[in-house]
Structures are given as C-alpha cells and as structure tokens.
NUMARLUM-389922 format. One line per field, with one value per residue: residue in three letters; x, y, z of N, C-alpha, C, CB in turn. Coordinates in pm, whole numbers, plus 32768, in hexadecimal, padded with zeros to 4 digits. Glycine has a CB too. Layout:
N
code: [ALA; ...]
nc1: [X; ...]
nc2: [Y; ...]
nc3: [Z; ...]
cac1: [X; ...]
cac2: [Y; ...]
cac3: [Z; ...]
cc1: [X; ...]
cc2: [Y; ...]
cc3: [Z; ...]
cbc1: [X; ...]
cbc2: [Y; ...]
cbc3: [Z; ...]
This chain:
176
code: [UNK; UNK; UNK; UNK; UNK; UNK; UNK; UNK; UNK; UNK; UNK; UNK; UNK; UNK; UNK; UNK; UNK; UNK; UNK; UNK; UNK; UNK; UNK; UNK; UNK; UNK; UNK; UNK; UNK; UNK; UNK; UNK; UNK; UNK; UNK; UNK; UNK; UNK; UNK; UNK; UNK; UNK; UNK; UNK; UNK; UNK; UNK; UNK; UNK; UNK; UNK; UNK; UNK; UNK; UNK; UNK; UNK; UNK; UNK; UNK; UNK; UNK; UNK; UNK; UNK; UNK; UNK; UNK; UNK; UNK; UNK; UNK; UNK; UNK; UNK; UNK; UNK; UNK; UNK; UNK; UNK; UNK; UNK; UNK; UNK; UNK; UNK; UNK; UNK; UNK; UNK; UNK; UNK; UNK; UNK; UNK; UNK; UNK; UNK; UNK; UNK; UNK; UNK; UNK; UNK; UNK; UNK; UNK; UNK; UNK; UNK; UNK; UNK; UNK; UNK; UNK; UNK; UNK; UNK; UNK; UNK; UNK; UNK; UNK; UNK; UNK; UNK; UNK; UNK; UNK; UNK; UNK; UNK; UNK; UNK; UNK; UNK; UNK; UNK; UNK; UNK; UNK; UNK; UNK; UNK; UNK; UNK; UNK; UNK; UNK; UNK; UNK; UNK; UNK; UNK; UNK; UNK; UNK; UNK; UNK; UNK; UNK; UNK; UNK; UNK; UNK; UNK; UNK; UNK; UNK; UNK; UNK; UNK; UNK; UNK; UNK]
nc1: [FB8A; FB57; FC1F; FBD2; FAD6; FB2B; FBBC; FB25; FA8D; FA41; FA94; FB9E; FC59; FC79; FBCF; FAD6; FACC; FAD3; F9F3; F91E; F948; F8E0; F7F0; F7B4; F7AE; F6FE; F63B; F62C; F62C; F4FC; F490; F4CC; F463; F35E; F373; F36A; F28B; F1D5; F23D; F1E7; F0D6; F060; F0B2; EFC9; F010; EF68; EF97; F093; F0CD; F04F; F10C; F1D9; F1B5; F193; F273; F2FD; F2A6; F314; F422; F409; F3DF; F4CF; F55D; F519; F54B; F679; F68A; F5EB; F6A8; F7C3; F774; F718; F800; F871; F8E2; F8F2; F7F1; F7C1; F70D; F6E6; F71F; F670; F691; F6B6; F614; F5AD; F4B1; F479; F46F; F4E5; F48D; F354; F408; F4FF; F4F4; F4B8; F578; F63B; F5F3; F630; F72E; F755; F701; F7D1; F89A; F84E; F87F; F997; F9EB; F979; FA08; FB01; FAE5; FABA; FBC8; FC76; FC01; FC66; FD72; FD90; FD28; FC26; FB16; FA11; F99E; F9BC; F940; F826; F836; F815; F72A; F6F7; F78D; F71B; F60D; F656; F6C8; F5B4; F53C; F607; F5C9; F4C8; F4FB; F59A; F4DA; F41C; F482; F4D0; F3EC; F3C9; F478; F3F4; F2E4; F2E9; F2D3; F206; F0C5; EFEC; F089; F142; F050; EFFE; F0EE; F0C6; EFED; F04A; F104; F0E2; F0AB; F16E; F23D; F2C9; F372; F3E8; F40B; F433]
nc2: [0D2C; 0D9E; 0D18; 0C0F; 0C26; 0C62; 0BBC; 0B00; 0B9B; 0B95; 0C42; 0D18; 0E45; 0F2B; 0F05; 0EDF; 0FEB; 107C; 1040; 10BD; 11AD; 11D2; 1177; 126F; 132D; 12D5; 12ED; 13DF; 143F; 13FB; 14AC; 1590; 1562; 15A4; 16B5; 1721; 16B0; 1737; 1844; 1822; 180B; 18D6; 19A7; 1974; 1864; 1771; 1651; 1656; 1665; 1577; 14BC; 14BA; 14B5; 13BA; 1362; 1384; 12F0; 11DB; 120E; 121B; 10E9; 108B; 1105; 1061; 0F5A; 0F29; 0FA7; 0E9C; 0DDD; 0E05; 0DB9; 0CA2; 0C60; 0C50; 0D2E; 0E86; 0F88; 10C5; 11C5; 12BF; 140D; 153A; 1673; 17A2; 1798; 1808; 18F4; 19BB; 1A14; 1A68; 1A54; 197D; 18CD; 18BF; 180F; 1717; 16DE; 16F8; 1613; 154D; 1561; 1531; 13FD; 13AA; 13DB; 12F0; 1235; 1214; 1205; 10EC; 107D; 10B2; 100E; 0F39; 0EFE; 0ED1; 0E33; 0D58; 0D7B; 0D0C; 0BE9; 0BD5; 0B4D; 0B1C; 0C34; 0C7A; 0C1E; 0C2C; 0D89; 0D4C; 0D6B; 0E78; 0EF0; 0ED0; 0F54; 103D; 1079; 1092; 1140; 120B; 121F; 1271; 1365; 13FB; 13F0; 149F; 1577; 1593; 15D4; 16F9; 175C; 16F2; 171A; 1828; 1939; 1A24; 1ABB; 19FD; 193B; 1917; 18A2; 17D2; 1771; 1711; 1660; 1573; 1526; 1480; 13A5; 1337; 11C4; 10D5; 0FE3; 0EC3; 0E1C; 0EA9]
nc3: [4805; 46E3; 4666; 466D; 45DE; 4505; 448E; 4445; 4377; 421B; 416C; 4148; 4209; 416D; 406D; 40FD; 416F; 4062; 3FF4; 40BE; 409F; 3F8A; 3FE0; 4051; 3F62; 3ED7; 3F7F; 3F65; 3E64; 3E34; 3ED0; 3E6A; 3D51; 3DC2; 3E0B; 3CF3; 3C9D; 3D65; 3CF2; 3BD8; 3C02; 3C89; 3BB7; 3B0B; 3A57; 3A5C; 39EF; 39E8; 3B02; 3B6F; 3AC7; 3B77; 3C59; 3C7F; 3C14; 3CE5; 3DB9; 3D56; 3D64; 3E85; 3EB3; 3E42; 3F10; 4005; 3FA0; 3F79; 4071; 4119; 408C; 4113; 421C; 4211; 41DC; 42EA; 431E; 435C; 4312; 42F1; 433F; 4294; 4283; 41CD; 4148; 40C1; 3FF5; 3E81; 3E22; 3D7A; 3C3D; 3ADB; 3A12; 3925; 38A4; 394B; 39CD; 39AD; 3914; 39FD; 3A87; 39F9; 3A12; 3AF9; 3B1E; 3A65; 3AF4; 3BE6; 3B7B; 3B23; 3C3E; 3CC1; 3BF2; 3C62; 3D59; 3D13; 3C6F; 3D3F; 3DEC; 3D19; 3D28; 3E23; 3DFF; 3E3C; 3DDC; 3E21; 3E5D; 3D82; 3CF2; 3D34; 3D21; 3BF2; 3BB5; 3BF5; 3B15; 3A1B; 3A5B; 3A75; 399B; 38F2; 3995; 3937; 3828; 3810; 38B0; 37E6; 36E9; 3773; 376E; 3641; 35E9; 3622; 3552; 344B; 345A; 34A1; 3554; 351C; 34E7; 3530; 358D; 368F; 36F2; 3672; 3675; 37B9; 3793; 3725; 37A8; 3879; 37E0; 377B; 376F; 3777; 36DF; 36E1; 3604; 351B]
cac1: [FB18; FB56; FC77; FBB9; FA85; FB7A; FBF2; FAA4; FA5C; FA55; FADD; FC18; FC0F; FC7E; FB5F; FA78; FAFC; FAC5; F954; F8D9; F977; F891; F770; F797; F7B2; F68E; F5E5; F659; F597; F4A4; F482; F504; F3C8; F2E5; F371; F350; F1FC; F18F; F22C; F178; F038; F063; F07B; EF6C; F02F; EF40; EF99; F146; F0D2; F037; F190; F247; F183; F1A9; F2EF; F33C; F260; F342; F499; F3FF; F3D0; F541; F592; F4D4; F578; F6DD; F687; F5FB; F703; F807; F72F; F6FF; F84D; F8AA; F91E; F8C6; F7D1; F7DF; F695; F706; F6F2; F669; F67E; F6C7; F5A7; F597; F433; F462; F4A1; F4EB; F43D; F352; F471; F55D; F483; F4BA; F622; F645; F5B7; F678; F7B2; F740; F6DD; F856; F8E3; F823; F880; F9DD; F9E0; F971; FA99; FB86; FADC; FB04; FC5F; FCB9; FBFE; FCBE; FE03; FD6B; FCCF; FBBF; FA9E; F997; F97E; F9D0; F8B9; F7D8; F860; F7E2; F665; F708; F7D8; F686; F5D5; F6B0; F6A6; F550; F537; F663; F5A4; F44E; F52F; F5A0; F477; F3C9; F4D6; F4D6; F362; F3C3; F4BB; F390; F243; F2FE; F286; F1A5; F04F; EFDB; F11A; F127; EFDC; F013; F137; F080; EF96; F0A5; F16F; F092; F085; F1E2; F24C; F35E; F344; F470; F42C; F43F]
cac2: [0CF3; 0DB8; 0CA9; 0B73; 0C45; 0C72; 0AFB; 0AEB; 0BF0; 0B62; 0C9B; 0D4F; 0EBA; 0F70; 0EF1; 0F14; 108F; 10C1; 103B; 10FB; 123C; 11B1; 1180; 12F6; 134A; 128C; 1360; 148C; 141B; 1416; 155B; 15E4; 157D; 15FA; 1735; 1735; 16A5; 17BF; 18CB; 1822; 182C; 195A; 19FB; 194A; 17FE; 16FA; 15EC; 163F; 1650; 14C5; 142C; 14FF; 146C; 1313; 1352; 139A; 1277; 1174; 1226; 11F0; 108C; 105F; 10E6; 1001; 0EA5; 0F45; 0F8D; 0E18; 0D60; 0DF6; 0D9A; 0C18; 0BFB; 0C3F; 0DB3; 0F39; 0FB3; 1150; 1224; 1352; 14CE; 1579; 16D4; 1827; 1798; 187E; 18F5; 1A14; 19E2; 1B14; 1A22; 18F3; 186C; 18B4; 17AB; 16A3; 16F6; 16AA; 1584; 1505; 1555; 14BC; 1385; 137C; 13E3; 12D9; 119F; 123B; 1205; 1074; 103E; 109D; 0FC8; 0EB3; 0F1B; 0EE5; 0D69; 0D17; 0D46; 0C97; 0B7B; 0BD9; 0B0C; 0B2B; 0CAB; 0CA8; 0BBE; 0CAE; 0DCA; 0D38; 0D8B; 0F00; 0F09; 0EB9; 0F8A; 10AE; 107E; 10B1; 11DA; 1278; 122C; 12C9; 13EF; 1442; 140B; 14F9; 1606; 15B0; 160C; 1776; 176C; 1696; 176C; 18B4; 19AE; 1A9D; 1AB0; 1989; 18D9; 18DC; 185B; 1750; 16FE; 16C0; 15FF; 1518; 14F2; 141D; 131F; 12EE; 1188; 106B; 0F76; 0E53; 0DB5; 0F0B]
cac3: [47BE; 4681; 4625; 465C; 457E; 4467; 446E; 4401; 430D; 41A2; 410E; 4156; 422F; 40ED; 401C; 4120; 415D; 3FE4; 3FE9; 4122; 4042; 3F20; 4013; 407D; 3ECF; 3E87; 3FBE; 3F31; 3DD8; 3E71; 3F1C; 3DE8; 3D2C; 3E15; 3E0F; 3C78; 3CB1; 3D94; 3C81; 3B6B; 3C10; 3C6E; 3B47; 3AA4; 3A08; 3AB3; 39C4; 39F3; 3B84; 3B81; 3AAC; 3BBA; 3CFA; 3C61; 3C5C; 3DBF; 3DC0; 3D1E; 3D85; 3F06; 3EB2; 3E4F; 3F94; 4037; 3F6D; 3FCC; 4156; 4158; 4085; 419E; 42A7; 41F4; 41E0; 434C; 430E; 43AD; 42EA; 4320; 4304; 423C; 42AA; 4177; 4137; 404A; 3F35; 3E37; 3E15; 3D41; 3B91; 3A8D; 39A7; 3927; 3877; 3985; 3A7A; 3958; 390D; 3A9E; 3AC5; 39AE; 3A45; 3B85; 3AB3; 3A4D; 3BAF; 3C25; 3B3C; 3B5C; 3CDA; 3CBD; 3BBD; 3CC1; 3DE3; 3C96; 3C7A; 3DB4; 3DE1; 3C92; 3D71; 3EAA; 3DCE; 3E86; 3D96; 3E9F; 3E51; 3CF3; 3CBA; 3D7F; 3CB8; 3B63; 3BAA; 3BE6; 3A8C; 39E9; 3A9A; 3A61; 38D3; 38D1; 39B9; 38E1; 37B3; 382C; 38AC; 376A; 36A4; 3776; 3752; 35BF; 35B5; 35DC; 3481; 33DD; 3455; 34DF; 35B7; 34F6; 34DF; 3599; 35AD; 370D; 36F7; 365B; 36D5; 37FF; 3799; 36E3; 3812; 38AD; 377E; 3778; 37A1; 37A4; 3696; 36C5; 356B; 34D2]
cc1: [FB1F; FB8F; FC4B; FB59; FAC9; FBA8; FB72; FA4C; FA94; FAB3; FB43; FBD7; FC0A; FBEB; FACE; FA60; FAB4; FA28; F8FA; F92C; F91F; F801; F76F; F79C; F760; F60F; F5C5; F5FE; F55C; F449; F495; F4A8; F36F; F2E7; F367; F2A9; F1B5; F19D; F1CC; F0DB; F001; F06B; F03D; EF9C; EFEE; EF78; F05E; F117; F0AD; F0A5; F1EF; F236; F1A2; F222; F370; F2F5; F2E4; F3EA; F464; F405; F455; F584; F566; F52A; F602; F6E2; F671; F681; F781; F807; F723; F77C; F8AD; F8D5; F8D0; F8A6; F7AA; F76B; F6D3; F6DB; F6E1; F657; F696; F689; F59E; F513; F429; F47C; F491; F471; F3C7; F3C0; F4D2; F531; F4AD; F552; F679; F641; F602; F6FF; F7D5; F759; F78F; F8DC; F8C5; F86D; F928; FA1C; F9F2; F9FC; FAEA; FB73; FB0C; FBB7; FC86; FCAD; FC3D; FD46; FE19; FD36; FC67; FB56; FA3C; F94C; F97B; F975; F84B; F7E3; F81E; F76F; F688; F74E; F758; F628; F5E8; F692; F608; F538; F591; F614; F51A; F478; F541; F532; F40C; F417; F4D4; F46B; F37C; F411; F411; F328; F250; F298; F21C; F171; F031; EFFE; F106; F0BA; EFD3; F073; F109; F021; EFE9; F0EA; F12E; F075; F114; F1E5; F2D9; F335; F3CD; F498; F417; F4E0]
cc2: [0D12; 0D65; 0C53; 0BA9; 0C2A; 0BFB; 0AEE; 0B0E; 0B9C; 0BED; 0CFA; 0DF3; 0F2A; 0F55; 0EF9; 0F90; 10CD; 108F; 1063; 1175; 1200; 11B7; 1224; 133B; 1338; 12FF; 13C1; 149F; 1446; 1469; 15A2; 1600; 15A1; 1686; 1744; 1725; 1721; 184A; 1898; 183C; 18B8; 19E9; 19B1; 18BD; 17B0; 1698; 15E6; 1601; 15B3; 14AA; 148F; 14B4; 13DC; 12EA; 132E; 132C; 1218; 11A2; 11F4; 1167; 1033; 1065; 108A; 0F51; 0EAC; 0F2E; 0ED9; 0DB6; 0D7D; 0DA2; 0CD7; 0C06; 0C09; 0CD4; 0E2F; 0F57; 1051; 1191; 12AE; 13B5; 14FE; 1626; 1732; 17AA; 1813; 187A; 195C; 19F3; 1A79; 1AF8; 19A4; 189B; 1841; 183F; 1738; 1687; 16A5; 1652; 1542; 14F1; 1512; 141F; 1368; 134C; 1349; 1232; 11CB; 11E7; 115D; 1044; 1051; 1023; 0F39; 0E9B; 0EAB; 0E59; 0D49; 0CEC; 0CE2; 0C3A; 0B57; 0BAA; 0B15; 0BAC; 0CB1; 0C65; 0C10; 0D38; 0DD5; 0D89; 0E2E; 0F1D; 0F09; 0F25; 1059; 10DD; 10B6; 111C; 1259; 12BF; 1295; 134D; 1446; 146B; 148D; 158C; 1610; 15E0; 1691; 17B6; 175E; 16F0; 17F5; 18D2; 1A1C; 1A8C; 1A53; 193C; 18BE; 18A0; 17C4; 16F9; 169C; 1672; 157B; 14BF; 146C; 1377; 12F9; 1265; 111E; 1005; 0F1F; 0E34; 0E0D; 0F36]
cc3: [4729; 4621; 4600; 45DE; 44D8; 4424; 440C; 43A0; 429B; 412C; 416A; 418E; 41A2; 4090; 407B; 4151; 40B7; 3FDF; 405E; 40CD; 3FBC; 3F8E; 4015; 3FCC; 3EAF; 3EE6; 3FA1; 3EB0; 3E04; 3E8F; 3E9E; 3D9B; 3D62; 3E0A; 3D56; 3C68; 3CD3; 3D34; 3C2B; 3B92; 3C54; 3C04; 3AB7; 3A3B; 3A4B; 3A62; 39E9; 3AA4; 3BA1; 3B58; 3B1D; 3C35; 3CCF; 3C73; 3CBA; 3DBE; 3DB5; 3D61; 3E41; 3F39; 3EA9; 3ED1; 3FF4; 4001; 3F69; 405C; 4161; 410C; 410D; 421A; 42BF; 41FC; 424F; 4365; 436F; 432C; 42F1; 42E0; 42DC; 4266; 4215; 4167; 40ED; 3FBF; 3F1B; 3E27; 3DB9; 3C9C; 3B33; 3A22; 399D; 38FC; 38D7; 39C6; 3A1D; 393D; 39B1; 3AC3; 3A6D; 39EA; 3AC0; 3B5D; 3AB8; 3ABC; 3C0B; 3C06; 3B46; 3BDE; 3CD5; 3C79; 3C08; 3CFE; 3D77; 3CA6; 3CB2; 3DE7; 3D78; 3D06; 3DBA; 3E81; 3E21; 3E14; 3D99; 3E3D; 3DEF; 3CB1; 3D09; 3D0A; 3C42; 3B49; 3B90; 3B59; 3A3D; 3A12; 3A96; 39DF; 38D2; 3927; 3976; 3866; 37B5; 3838; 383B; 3700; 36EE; 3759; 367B; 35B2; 35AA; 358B; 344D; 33DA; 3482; 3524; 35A6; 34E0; 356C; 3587; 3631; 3745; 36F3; 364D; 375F; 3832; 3745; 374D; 3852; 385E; 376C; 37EB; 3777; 3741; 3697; 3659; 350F; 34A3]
cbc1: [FA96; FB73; FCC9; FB66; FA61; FC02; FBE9; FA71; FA8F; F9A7; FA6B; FC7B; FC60; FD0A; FB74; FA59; FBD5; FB39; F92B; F8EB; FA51; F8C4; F759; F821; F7F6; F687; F5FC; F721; F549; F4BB; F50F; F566; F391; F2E8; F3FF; F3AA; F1E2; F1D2; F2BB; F17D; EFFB; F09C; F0F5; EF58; F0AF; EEA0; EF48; F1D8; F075; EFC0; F1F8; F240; F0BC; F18B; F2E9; F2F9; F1E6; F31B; F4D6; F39D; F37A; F57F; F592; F42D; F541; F6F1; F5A2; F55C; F754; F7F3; F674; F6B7; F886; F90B; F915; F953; F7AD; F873; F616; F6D7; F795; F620; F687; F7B6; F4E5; F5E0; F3E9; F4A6; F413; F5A8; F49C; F2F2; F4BA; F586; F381; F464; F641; F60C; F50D; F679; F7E0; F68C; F67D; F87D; F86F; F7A0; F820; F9A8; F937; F8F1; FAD6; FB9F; FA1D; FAEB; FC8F; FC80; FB60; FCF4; FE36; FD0D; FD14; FBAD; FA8B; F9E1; F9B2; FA56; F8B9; F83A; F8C1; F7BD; F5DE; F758; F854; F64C; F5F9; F743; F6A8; F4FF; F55A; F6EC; F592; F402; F59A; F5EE; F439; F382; F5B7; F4F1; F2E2; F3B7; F553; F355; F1C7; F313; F2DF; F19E; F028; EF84; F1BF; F13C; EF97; EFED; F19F; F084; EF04; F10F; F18E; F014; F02A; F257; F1DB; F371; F304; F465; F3C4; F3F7]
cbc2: [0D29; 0E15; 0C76; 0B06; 0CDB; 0CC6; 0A5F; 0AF0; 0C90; 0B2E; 0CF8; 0D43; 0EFE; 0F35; 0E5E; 0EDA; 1094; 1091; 0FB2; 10CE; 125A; 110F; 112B; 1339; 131D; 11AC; 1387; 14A5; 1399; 1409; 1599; 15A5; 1535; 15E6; 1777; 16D4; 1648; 17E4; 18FD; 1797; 17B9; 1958; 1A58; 19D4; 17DC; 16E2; 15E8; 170E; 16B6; 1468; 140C; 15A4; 147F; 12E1; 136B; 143C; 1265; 1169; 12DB; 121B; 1089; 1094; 1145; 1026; 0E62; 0FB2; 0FFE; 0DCB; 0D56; 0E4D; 0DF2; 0BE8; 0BEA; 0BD4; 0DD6; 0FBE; 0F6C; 1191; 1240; 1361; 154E; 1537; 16E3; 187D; 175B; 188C; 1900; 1A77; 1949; 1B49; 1A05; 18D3; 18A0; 191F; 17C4; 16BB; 17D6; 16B2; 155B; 153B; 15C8; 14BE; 13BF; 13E3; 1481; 1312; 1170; 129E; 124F; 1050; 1067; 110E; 0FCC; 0EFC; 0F96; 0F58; 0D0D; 0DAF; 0D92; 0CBA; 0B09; 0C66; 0AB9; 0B6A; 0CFE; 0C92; 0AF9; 0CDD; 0DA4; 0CA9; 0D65; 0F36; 0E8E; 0E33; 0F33; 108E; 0FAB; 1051; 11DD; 1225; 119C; 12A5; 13EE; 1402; 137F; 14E9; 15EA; 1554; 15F5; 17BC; 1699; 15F0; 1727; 1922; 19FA; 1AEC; 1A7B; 195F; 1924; 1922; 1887; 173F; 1745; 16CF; 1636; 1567; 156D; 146D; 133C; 135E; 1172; 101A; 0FA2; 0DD6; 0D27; 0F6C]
cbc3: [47F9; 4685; 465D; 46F5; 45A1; 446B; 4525; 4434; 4313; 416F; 40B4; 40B6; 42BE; 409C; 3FD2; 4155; 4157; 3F5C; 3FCB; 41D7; 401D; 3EC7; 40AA; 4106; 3E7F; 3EA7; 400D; 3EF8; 3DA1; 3E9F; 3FA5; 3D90; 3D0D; 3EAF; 3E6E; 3C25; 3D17; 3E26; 3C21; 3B2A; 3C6B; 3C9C; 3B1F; 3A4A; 39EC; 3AD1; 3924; 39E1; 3BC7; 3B2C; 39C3; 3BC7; 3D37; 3BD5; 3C60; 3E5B; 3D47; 3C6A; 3D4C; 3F2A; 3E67; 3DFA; 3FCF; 3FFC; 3EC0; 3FBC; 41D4; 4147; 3FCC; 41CC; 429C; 4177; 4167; 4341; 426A; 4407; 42E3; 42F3; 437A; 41BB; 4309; 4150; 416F; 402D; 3F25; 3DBB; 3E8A; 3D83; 3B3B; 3A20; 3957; 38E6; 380D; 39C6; 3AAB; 38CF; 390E; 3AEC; 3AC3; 3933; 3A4F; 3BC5; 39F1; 3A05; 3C28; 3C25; 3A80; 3B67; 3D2C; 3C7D; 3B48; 3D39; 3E50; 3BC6; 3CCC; 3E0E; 3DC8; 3BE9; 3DC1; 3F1E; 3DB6; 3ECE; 3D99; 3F72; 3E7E; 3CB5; 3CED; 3E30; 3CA0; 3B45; 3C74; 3C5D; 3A56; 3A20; 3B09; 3A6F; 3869; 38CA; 3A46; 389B; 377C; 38A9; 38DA; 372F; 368F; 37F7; 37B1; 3569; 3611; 361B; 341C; 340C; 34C1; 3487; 35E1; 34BD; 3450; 35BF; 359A; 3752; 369A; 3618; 3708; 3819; 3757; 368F; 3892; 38B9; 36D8; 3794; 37AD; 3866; 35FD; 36ED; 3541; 351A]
C-alpha cells in the first residue's frame, strides 16, 4: 500500500523527511518559548513573558502549515516528541540572545528543505516555502532588534525595565 501511496505523493520521500524534521524544529520553537516565557515571568518580565507566549504562538502555527501541506500533498505527516526545553537562563539577555539564534537555526533549516526542492524541481514546495522566507526575515529582524535594545538602553538602573516594556513594541515594518 505504501507504493501505490507514494505514486501519489506530490513531493519526494527526501523532502518530505526534511519537512517532518522542520515540523519537529518549529515544535521545538515552540516549547522553547514557553520555557523563556515561563523564566521571564517568573522573574518579573511580564511584558518579555507576552512577546515570548506569542511566540510559541506563531512558531506552533508554522508547525501546523508544514504538518498540513504534507498531509495536502498526499505525504506522512509525523507528530513530534519534544523534549530537554531549557527552562533555566543565567540572564535577561541570555533569553534574547537565544531566541535569536533559534530565529537563525530556524530560517537555516527551511533553506536546506529549499535546497533540496531546487534539485528536485520540486515548485510545489518552493512556492510554499516563500511565505516561510518572509516570514523568517521578519522574525530575524524582531530577534535582533530586541537583543540590540540591551547595547541601546543597557541594563542599569531600570534598563531591564525598560527593556521590558520595549520588547513588546517591537515590530516588522516591510517598507522600512
């Protein structure tokens, strides 16, 4: 049965291997922010802890428009085992520093699965894809800007203050 399925799959097992390993990345987000969430609001950043839950918000949502394009285009979509989130941080910066690198890890990850339809003139996916290249840029860009806030407004006095009341106003301007 698996044969005739595959006759039928629109995308190749390789590319749908590499985007059930992106679904479980995007999961991992996810989880990742939650557990930054829960430090920030734990030690008193409510405004870092909301752009953190939103986060996991929006990274849950990618996994979600991965699992179904699989699923639309005939494929095994694979629910992800998540586990070892970090919940612990030395720092606020460190939590921002993190997420940035995720951010990178993450857009990273898609350019392969790109890659990889480039070879397979897979179109389908790489037109799928786009919304994530886009999508990426502006989560990079937010990443960073929230990590530049603590050069720009430092840490002393009520820096971390108002860093985290900043964080929250960071946004995405295209025609910027």
């Amino acid at each position: 049965m698996k044969d005739i399925m595959r006759v039928k799959c629109s995308i190749s097992e390789d590319v749908e291997t590499l985007i059930n390993q992106q679904i479980k990345k995007e999961a991992h987000s996810s989880a990742i922010y939650l557990g930054m969430a829960s430090w920030c609001a734990r030690n008193g950043y409510e405004g870092a802890a909301a752009y953190f839950f939103k986060q996991a918000d929006e990274e849950r949502d990618h996994q979600m428009k991965f699992f179904k394009y699989v699923l639309d285009m005939g494929g095994n979509a694979v629910t992800p085992e998540i586990s070892n989130i970090k919940q612990e941080y030395n720092s606020f910066r460190e939590v921002f520093e993190e997420a940035l690198e995720q951010e990178i890890s993450v857009t990273q990850s898609i350019k392969n699965i790109a890659a990889r339809c480039q070879k397979e003139n897979d179109f389908l996916t790489l037109d799928f894809l786009n919304w994530f290249f886009k999508e990426q840029r502006e989560e990079e860009i937010k990443a960073r800007r929230a990590v530049e806030l603590f050069d720009v407004i430092g840490e002393e006095g009520t820096g971390r203050w108002q860093i985290d009341k900043a964080v929250g106003a960071i946004s995405y301007n295209s025609e910027a």
